[in-house]
N, C-alpha and C positions, 0 to 999 in steps of 0.2 A: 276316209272319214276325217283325217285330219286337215289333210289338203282342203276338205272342204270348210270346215274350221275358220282354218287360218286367211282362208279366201272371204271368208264373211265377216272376218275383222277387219281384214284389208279393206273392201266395201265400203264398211260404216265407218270407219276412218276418214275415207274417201268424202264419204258426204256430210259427216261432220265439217270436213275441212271447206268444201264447197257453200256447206251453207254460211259458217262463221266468214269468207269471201264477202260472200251477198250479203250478210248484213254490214260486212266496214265499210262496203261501197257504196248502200245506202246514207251510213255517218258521212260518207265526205273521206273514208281512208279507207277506202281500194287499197290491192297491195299493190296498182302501180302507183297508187298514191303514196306510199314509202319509197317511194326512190326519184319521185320529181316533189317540187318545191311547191308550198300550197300557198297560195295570196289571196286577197281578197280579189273580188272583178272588176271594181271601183271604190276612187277613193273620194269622198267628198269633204272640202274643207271648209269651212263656212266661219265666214269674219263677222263680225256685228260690230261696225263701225260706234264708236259711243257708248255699246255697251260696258257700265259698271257691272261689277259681281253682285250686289245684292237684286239688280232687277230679276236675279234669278228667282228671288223667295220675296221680293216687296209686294209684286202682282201674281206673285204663286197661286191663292185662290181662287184666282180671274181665271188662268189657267187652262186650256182644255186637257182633253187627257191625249191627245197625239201629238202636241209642239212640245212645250220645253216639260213638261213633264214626262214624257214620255225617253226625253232623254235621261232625265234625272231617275227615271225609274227603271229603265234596260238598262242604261248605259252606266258609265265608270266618272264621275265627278272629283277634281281637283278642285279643292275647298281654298287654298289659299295660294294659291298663281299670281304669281307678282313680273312687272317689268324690272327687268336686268337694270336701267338705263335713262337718262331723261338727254332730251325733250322728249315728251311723249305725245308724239302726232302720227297722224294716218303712216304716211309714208315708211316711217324707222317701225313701227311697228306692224304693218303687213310683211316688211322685210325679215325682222327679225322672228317672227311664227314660220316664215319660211324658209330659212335660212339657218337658223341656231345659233346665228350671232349678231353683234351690235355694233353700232355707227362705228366706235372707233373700228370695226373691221371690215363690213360690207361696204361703209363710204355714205348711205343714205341719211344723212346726220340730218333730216328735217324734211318736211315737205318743201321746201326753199333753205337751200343752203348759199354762204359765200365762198366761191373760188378764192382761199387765201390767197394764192399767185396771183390773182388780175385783181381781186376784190370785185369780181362781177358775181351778179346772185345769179343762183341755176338752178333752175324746178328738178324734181327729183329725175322726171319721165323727160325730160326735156330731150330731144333731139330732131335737129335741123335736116336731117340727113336723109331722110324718110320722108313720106306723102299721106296720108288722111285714104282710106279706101273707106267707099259707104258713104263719102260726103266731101267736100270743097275747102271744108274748115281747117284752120290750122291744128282744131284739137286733134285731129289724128297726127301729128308729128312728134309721136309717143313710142318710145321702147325702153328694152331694160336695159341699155347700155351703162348707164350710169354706176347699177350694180358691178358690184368688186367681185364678187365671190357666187358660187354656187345655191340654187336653191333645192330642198327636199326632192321639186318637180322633174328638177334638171337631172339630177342623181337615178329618177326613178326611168327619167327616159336613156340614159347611159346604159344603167341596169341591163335594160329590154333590149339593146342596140338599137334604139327609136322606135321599138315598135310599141309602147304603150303611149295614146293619145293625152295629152295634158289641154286644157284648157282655162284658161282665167275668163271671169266674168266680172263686169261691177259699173255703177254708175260712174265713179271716181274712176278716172285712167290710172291712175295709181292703185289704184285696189285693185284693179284686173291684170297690171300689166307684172309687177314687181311679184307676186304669188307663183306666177304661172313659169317663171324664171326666162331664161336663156334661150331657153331648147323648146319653147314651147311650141305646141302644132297653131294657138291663137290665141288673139286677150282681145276680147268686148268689150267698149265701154259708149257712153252717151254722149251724142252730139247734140245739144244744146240747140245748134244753130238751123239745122236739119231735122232733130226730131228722131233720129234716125241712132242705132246701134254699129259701131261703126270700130276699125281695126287699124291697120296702118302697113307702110311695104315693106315693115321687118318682118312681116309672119305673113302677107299674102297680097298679089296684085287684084283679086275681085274677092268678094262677099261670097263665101257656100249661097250654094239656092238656100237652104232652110234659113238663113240667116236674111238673106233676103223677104222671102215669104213673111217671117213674123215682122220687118219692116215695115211691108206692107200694108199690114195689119192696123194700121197708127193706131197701137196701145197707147203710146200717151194719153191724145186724145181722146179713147176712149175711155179711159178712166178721169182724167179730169172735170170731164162734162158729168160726171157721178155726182160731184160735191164732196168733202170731205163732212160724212154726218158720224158724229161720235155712236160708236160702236152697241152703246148701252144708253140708259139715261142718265144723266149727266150729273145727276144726284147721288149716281152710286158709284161716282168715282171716288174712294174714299179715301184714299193713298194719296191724292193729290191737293196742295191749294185750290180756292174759288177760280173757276173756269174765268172768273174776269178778274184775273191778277196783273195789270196794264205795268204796276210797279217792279215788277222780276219777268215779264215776257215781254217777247216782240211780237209785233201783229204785220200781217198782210199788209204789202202796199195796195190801197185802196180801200182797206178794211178801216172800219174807226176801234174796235176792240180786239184784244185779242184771246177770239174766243171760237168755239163749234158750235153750230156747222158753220166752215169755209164752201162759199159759194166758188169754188174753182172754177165751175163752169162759163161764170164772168167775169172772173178775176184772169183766166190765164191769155186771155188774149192774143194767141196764136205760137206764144212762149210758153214752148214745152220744157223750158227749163225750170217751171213751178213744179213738177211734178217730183222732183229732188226733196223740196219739201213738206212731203205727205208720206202718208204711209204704203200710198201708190206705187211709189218708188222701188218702194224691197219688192210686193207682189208682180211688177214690171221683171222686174231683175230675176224670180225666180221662175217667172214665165220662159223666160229667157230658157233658162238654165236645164228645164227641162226639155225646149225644142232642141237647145243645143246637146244634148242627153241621146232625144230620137237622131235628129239630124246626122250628129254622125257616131251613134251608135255605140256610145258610152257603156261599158259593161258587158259588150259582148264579143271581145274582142281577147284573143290565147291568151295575151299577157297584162295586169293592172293596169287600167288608162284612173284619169284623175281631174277632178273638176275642181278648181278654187273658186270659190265663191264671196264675193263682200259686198254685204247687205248697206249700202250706205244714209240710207235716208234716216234712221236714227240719229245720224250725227247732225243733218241741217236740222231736222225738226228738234231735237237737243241745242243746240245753239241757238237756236230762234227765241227758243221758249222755257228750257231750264230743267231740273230734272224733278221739280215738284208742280209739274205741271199737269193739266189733262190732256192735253196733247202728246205727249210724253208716256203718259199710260195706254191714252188709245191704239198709241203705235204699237207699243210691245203687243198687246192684247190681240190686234189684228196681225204680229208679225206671228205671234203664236197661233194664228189660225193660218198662214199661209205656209209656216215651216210644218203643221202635220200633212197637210194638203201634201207637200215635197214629200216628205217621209212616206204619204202612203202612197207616190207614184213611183219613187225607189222602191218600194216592197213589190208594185205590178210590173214593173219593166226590168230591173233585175234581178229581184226576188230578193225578199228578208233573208237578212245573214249570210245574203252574198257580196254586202256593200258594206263600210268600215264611212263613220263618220265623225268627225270633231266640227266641236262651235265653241270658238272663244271670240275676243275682242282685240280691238289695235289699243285700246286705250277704256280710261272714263272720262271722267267728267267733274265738277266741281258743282256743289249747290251758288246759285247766285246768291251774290255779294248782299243784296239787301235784305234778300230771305233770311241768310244771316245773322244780320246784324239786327234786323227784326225781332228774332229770337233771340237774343243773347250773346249771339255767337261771335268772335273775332272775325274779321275779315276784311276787305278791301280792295280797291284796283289803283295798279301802279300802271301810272301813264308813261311807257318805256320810251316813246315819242319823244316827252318833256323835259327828260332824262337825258338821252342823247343830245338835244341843242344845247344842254345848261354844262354839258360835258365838254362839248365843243369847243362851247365858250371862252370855258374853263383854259381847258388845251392852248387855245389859240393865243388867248392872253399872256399865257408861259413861253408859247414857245414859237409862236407869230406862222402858226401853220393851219390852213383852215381845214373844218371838214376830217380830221382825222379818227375819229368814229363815224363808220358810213353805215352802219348798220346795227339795231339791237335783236336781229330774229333770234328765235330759239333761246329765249333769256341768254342770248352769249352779247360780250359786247364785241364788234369785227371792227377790226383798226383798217387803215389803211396802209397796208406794209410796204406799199411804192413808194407813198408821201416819207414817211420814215424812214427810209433806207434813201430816197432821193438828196434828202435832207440832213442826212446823217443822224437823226436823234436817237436818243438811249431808250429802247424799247421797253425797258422794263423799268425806267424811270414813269415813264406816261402809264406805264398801266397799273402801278404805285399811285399813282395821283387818281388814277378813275377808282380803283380798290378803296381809297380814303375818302372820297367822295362818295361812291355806291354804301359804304356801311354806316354811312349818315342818317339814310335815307328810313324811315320809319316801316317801309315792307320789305326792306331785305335784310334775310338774318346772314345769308352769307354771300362772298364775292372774293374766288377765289383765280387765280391765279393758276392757269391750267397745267403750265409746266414749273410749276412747284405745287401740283395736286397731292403729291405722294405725302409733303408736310404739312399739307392744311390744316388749322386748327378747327375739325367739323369731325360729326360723328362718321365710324367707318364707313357703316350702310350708306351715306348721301355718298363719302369720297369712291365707293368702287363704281355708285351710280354715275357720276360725272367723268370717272374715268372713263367708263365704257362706250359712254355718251362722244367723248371728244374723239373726231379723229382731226390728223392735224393740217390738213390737206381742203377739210370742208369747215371748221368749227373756230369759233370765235376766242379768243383769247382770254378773254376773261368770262367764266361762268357765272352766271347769279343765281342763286338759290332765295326763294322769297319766304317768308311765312306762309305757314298756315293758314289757309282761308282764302289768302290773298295770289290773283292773277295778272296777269298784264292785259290791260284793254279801255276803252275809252265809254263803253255804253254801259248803262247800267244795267241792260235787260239782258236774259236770258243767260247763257254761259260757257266756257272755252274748258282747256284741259292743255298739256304740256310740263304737268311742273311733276315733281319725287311724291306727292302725298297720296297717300291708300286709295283715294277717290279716285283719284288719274289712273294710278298704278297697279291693283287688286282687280283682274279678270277676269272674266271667268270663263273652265276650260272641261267642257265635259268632251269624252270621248261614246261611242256608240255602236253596236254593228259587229261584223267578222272579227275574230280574234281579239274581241275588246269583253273583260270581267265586267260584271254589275258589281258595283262599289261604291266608296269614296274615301276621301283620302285629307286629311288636315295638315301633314305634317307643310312644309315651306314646297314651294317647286316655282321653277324661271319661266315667262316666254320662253328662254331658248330652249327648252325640254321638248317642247311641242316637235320642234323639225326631227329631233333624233328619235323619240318616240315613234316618231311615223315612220324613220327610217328601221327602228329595230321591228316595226308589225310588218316592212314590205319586206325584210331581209336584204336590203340595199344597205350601199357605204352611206354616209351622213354627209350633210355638203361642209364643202371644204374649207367653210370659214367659222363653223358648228364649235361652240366651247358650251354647250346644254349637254346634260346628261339625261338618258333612257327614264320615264318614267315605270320603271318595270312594277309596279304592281297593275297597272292597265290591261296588260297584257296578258293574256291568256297563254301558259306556258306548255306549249308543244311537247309531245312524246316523240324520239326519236330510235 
């Protein structure tokens, strides 16, 4: 009687133990799931080229309830996400979201930087070395050589010993190619001249079929022959200035206003490089993203594969037209219907909360200049152009040497350090005289002297930005800092980004998905947070050139 007892506790022991099994392996922790590493299936990272922070909450109500709301309402929101770093352009900042670190480390000091050594400029992606696959054009003579150091992607494909797929996508070569790192399996970007999505012979000698096939497709064309017809009626765009604000926007060549609807379908005239500036462009690109998903099978694969993605057509249609524009709201409006469309074709092909996602920005943007000063406001453009001949001038007259500022990109100014070393002059003599000259000038409050940044008389926040900014291999010698309001350019329509102020610099970085908390968060956080973050959700090293730290409240904190 005992025996039999103790055999019928044994029993229900037994199937206690078997059931509480079956239900952790329903959670997702199995008990072989305590002893292998759990990650998500995929990771998707998604840029929004132009995106400011507050388009988060300016067109909020517009809003559907599966794009950006839907992030902001599942997902984990960092409220005030700042850049480490200026200049603030496409290139240093896809870099630095992927990477964890800044110009002076990865080397990406601009979308066009000077070779101090030769004083030749060099595109970020530039390389001679390679061939265009997909099309004839030189634009495929694009890789990440350039890159110094490791990115998040490259780290995850280490991780895996190559076996997780990484992928870059984007209209900008630079947006596709610098995310996707080193090690990637491919990067997409748009050939202009072809029409065609197209890759280069760092990462493959022909096009995947599926890559092909959506080729074939001519989505450009297809969309462009739509017409750009604003989303809603045009009355209720209410967030924006008069759709015929000719004074602060640019219009279509061929257009006489610049206003909706864009007849594209007669305006593009066999140039499908209009289509960059629509909101075509992102929906194009996230077409993309999901053949390249099926195609080669994104998420279904042992170990985390990973898709970066950057949406760039906000930043032409932002440039064009400004950021109080309707053009400007209709984009976001229709990007928020194309980012839930994504969202709920990730929920059917890998299944909700088996995917982990982020969407922040390379940069902002600035309100135009006359918008501005229409309102009240300071502002201005400084003609960097006008600046460098009257520097020249200046120069040549002292010291009978012509030409020895060959460049102002990246508000730096680049000497010519052949001319000056050929010649013998005192280095830091001439750049004493540009430094007393530059703080003449009524838009710039500062102009310093990059190796003596450490005593600059400027607040710390600008000096650790310009620190980080400079490396000394790509970057100009002297830094300018402008005022507020005020940018470098010569039009008065529509508007740019590159300089330290909140507009440019303030991003926004929601995270969403597997192993990611519903929250949000006020306190300060970097661009460079973003790469280790993703490094601490995949349990990977951080890449190698990474000085961001873990935003750990994002993070859902694992039982071990």
């Amino acid at each position: 009687m005992k025996f039999k007892y103790l055999l019928l506790i044994s029993l229900s022991f037994t199937t206690i133990s078997v059931s509480a099994q079956k239900r952790k392996s329903v959670s997702g922790q199995s008990s072989s799931a305590a002893t292998s590493l759990s990650r998500p299936k995929l990771v998707v990272g998604l840029v929004v080229d132009q995106m400011r922070w507050d388009y988060l909450y300016r067109y909020y109500d517009r809003y559907q309830t599966g794009g950006f709301k839907r992030l902001l309402n599942e997902g984990f929101t960092c409220e005030n996400t700042n850049i480490d770093y200026i200049p603030t352009v496409t290139a240093a900042g896809h870099t630095c979201i992927y990477t964890g670190s800044v110009p002076a480390i990865h080397g990406i000091a601009g979308n066009d930087f000077i070779i101090q050594a030769t004083g030749k400029s060099m595109y970020c992606t530039d390389d001679s070395t390679v061939r265009a696959v997909g099309s004839t054009s030189k634009a495929g003579q694009m890789s990440p050589r350039n890159l110094l150091v490791t990115t998040v992607t490259d780290e995850l494909r280490l991780a895996t010993n190559f076996r997780s797929k990484v992928i870059g996508i984007a209209l900008k070569d630079r947006g596709g190619i610098l995310p996707a790192g080193h090690a990637a399996n491919a990067a997409y970007w748009f050939d202009d001249t072809s029409g065609n999505w197209i890759s280069s012979t760092y990462y493959m000698t022909d096009l995947p079929t599926w890559a092909k096939k959506f080729n074939d497709q001519k989505i450009p064309e297809k969309y462009l022959k739509q017409d750009w017809n604003p989303l809603y009626p045009i009355n209720t765009y209410l967030q924006s200035a008069s759709d015929n604000s000719a004074k602060y926007e640019g219009k279509f060549a061929g257009t006489t206003t610049p206003t909706l609807p864009v007849k594209t379908s007669e305006l593009y005239n066999g140039r499908m490089g209009m289509i960059r500036s629509t909101p075509f462009g992102n929906t194009m690109t996230l077409d993309l993203a999901k053949a390249a998903i099926e195609g080669e099978q994104l998420g279904k694969n042992t170990v985390t594969d990973f898709l970066a993605v950057s949406l760039s057509s906000t930043d032409y249609v932002g440039h064009q037209f400004g950021p109080n524009s309707v053009e400007v709201e209709d984009t976001y409006l229709r990007l928020d219907k194309d980012l839930a469309s994504f969202f709920s074709y990730l929920d059917a092909t890998v299944g909700k909360g088996n995917y982990s996602v982020f969407i922040t920005a390379d940069h902002g943007a600035a309100h135009n200049t006359n918008f501005l000063k229409d309102h009240n406001i300071p502002a201005g453009l400084w003609d960097d152009a006008a600046t460098a001949k009257e520097m020249n001038a200046m120069l040549e007259d002292k010291y009978k040497v012509k030409n020895l500022v060959i460049s102002m990109d990246n508000y730096q100014v680049n000497f010519s350090n052949a001319a000056i070393k050929k010649e013998g002059l005192n280095e830091d003599a001439i750049k004493l005289d540009c430094i007393q000259y530059l703080q003449k000038q009524p838009a710039i409050a500062f102009a310093v002297d990059m190796q003596k940044a450490q005593t600059a008389n400027l607040p710390e926040e600008l000096r650790s930005r310009i620190i980080n900014g400079y490396n000394v291999e790509h970057s100009g010698g002297i830094q300018i800092i402008l005022k507020p309001g005020w940018f470098s350019g010569h039009g008065a329509t529509g508007t740019t980004h590159g300089t330290w102020n909140p507009y440019d610099t303030h991003i926004p970085l929601v995270f969403m998905g597997w192993g990611i908390k519903h929250g949000s968060l006020t306190r300060q956080t970097h661009m460079t947070d973003i790469a280790p973050t993703v490094a601490s959700l995949l349990h990977i090293q951080a890449p190698n050139g990474n000085i961001g730290k873990t935003i750990s409240e994002v993070l859902v904190q694992e039982k071990r």
